[in-house]
PLY file of the C-alpha trace (Angstrom):
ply
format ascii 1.0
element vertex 202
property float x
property float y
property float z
element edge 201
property int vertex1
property int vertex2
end_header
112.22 55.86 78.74
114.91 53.30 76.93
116.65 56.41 76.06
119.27 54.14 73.85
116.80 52.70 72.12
115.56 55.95 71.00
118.84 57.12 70.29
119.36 54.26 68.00
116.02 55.11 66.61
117.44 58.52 65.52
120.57 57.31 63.73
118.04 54.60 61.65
117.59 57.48 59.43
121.60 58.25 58.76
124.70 59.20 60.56
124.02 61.73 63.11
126.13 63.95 65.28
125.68 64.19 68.92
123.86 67.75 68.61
121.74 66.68 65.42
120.31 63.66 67.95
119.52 65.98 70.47
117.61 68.46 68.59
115.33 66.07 66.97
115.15 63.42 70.27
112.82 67.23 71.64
111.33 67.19 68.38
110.02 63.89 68.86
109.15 64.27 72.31
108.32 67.81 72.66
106.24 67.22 75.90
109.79 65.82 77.71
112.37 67.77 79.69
115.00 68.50 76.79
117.89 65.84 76.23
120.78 67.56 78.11
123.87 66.88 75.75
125.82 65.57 78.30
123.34 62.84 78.25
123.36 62.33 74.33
127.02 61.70 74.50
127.44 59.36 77.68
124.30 57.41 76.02
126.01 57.04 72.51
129.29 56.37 74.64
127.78 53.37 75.98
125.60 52.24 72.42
129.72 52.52 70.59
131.01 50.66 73.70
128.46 47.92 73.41
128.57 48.03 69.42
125.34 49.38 68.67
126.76 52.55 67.14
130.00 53.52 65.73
132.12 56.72 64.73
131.94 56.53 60.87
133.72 60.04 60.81
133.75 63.84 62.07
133.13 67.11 60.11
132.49 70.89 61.16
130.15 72.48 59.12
131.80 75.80 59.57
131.89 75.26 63.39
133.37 72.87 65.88
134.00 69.48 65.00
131.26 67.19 65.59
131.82 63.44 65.41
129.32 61.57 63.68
127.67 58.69 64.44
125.95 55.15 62.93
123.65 52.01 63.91
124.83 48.68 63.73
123.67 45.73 62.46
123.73 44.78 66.05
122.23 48.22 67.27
119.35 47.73 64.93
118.66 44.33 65.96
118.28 45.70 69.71
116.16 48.22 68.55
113.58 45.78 66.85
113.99 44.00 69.64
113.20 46.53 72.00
110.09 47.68 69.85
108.58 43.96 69.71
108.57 43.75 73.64
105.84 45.53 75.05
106.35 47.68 77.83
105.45 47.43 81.67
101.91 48.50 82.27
101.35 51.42 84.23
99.85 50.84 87.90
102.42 50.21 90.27
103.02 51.12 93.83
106.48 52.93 92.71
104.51 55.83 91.35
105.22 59.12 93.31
101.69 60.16 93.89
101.44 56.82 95.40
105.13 57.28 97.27
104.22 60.14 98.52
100.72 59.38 99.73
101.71 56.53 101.70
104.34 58.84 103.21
102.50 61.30 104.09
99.58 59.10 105.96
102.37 57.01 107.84
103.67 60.02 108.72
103.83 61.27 112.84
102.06 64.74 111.93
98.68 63.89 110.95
96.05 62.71 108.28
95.68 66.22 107.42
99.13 66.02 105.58
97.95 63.14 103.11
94.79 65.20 102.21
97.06 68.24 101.75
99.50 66.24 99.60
96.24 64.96 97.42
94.81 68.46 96.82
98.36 69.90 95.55
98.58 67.40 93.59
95.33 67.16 91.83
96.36 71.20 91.12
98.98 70.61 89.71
97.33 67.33 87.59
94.48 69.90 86.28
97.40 72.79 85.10
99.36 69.87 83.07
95.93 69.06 81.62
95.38 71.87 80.15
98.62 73.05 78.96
97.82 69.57 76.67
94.85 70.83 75.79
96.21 74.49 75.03
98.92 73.05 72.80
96.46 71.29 70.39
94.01 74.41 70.44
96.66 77.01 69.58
98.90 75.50 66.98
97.69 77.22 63.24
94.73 75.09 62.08
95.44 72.96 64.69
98.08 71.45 62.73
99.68 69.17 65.06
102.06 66.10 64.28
100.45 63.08 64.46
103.18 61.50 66.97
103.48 64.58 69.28
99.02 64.59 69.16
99.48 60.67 69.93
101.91 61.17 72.70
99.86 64.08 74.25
96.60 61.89 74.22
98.66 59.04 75.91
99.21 61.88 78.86
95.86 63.54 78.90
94.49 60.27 79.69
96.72 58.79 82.12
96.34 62.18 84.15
92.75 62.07 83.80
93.37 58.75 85.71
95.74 59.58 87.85
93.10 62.50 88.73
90.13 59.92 89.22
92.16 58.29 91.55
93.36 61.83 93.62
89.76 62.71 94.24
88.41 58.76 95.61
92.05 58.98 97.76
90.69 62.44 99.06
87.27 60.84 99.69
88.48 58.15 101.58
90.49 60.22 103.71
87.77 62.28 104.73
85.22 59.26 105.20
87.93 58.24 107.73
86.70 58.44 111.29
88.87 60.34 113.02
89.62 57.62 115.93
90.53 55.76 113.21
93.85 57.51 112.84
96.90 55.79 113.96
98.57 59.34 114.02
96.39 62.09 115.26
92.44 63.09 115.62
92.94 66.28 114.15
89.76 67.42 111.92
90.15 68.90 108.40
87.89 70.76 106.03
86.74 69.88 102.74
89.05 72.15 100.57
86.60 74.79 98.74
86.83 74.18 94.82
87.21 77.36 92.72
86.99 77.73 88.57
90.52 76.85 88.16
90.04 73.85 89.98
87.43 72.46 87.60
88.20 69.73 85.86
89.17 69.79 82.24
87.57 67.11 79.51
90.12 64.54 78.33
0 1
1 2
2 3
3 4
4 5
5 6
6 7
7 8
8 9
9 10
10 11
11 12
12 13
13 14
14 15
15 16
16 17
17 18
18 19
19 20
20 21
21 22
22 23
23 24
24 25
25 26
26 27
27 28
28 29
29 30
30 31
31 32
32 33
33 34
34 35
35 36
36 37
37 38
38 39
39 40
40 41
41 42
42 43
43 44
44 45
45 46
46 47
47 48
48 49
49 50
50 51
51 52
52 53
53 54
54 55
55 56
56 57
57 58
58 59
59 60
60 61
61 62
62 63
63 64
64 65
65 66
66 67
67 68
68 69
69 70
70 71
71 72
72 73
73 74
74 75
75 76
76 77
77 78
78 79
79 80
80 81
81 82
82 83
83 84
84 85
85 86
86 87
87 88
88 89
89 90
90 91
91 92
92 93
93 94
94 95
95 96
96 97
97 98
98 99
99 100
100 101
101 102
102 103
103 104
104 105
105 106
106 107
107 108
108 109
109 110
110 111
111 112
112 113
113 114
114 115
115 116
116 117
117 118
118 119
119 120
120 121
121 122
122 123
123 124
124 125
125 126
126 127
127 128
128 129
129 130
130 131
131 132
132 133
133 134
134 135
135 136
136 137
137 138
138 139
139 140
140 141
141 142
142 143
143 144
144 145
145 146
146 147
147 148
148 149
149 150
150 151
151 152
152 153
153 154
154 155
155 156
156 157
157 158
158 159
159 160
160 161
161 162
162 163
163 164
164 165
165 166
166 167
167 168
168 169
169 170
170 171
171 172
172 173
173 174
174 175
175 176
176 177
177 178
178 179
179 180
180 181
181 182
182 183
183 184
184 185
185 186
186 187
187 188
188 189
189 190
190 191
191 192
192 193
193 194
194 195
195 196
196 197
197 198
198 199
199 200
200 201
């Protein structure tokens, strides 16, 4: 993520202090790993040093003093600009599944590692699929922002991809003869599927 861009995105509405951006960057992107605050602060550090943002003042609130923070003219152009380019499409090598696939069949122990690294995978694809699903089932009335609903259907599908691709990786492997290996002749099984193993509708 262009995390200064978003941060720049937070201060469109007003001057914000470091903990105000941080509280609503995880209400924007509630499916994330939290905004630590040490990263808030180097990343508006950076957006002042650049002049993108700027200190327009500091106040307490009955508590520490917080200094507060503004876009630019300059900071708002690079966020418009930022917003008009559209971003890299998804489907390159660099991906992790894909790292670590390729890692594990070039690797000296044997096929039998890649099709282990598949099936933890796809478990642990199928458990982040329906924790989506949960979250848009249990909410009151299913009353769920738009944006966060948006952002979750964005993941739901790109797992249910990523998942697609898991299970023709696992076929492959197993359609493999086994003198075909460059690394050992070892046999595996078909890993058994049980109910939590089904997979969820996107």
């Amino acid at each position: 993520m262009a995390i200064g861009e978003v941060h720049l995105a937070l201060l469109l509405s007003g001057p914000r202090h470091g903990y105000d951006i941080k509280r609503a960057h995880d209400a924007w992107f509630p499916a994330e790993r939290p905004l630590a605050f040490g990263q808030v602060y180097a990343t508006l550090g950076r957006l002042v040093r650049d002049g993108h943002a700027e200190v327009v003042g500091t106040h307490s609130e009955g508590g520490p003093e917080r200094t507060v923070y503004a876009i630019t003219g300059s900071g708002r152009e690079r966020l418009l600009t930022w917003l008009d380019e559209p971003a890299p499409p998804a489907g390159t090598t660099g991906e992790e599944i894909i790292r670590k696939t390729v890692v594990a069949l070039h690797s000296t122990t044997s096929g039998a590692d890649a099709e282990r690294v598949l099936s933890a995978q796809r478990a642990a694809h199928l458990r982040r699929m329906r924790q989506l699903q949960r979250r848009s089932t249990e909410q009151p009335g299913g009353d769920v922002d738009l944006a966060v609903r948006l952002a979750d259907r964005h993941a739901l599908l790109h797992l249910d991809a990523d998942l697609r691709w898991l299970e023709e990786a696992a076929e492959a492997l197993r359609a493999q003869p086994p003198a075909a290996s460059t690394t050992s002749t070892t046999t595996t099984t078909t890993p058994t599927t049980t109910p939590d193993d089904q997979e969820p509708q996107p």
